[in-house]
N, C-alpha and C positions, 0 to 999 in steps of 0.2 A: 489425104484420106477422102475417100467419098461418102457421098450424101450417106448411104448403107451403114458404111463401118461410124459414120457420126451416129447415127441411131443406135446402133450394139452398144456403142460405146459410153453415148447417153444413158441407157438404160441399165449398162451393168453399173457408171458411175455413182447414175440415180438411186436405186437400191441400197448400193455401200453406204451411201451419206444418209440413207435413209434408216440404214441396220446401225451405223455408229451413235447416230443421235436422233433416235427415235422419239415421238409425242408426236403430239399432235400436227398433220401439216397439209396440205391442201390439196387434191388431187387423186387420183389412179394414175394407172400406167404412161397416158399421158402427160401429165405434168411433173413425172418421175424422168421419163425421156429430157423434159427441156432443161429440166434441173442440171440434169445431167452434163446437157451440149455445154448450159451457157455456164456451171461450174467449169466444164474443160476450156472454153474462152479466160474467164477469171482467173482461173489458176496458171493458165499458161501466160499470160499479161502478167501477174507477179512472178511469175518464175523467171521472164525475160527481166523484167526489173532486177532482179533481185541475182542475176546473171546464174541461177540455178540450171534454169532450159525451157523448153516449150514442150506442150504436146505434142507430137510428132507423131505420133500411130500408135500400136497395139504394143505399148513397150511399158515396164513397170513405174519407170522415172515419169510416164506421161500418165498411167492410170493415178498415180500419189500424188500429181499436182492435180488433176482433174477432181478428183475426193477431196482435195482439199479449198481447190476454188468452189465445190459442191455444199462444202460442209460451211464455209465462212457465209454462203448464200441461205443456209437454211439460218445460220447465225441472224442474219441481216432480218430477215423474213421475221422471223420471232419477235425480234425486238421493235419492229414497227409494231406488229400485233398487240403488242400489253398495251 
């Protein structure tokens, strides 16, 4: 994928994790974008572990590990917070 499609792709991840597990969290558009990438990093690192898959592009198996490497990151983030 390139730099572009990382950015779309950030940002529709960023959104999703952001509409499933809403409160309070840091940022506008931009720090929804990084959310986003470094969820789709995360997610695809346990998906290779876990011999699920990777992210590989604009495909559903790769948006539902990216949301989910997205949503364990807002996980993370919160729980430093308290």
């Amino acid at each position: 994928m390139g730099i572009l499609s990382w950015i779309v792709m950030g940002l529709i991840v960023g959104l999703l994790a952001k509409f499933i597990m809403p409160g309070r969290d840091p940022g506008g558009l931009i720090i929804t974008i990084l959310l986003g990438i470094a969820g789709a990093f995360v997610g695809g690192f346990i998906g290779s572990l876990l011999g699920v898959g990777t992210v590989t592009g604009f495909n559903l198996a790769s948006l539902l590990l990216a949301v989910g490497g997205a949503l364990l990151l807002l996980l993370l983030y919160r729980q430093t917070r308290r």
